[in-house]
C-alpha positions, 0 to 999 in steps of 0.5 A, spaced: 548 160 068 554 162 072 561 159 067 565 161 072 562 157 078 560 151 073 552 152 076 546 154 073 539 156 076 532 156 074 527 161 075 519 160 073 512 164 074 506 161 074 508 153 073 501 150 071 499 145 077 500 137 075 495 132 076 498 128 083 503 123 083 506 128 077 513 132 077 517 137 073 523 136 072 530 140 069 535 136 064 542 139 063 542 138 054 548 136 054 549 135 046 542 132 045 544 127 052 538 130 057 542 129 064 538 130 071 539 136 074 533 137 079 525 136 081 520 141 082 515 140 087 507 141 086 507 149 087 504 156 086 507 162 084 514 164 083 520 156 083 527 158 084 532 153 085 539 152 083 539 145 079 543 139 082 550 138 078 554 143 075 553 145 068 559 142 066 559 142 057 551 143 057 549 148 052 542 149 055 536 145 059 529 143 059 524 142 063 518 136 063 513 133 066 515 125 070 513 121 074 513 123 083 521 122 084 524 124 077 526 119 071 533 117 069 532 120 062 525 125 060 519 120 059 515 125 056 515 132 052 520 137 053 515 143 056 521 148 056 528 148 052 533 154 053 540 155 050 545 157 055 548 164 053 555 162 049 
């Protein structure tokens, strides 16, 4: 997370496969309030990607698993949650 640029990236390793017709997505946590930031594809090994929207007063984000093309808010548990450095 870059204060000074208002973005964030998300870096992960071995991302276990999702059943077809299933994504992860990345959530801005902005005060309890998860805000889209970005779909990750179906894929092995190492994702990077630079999350959609700028950090803005997220204190941290989350990750979970929805259906192909995102949600409007997460349907599902959160399968990360990561505070922002403060």
């Amino acid at each position: 997370m870059s204060a000074d640029r208002d973005r964030a990236a998300f870096i992960a390793a071995d991302l276990p496969e999702l059943p077809r017709g299933k994504v992860y997505q990345l959530w801005f946590n902005d005060d309890g309030s998860m805000r889209a930031a970005g779909l990750i594809g179906p894929g092995q090994g190492t994702q990077a990607m630079l999350m959609d929207g700028p950090v803005g007063r997220a204190t941290g984000m989350g990750l979970t698993v929805e259906p192909a093309g995102g949600s409007d808010r997460p349907t599902s548990e959160p399968v990360a949650l990561m505070d922002f450095p403060t």
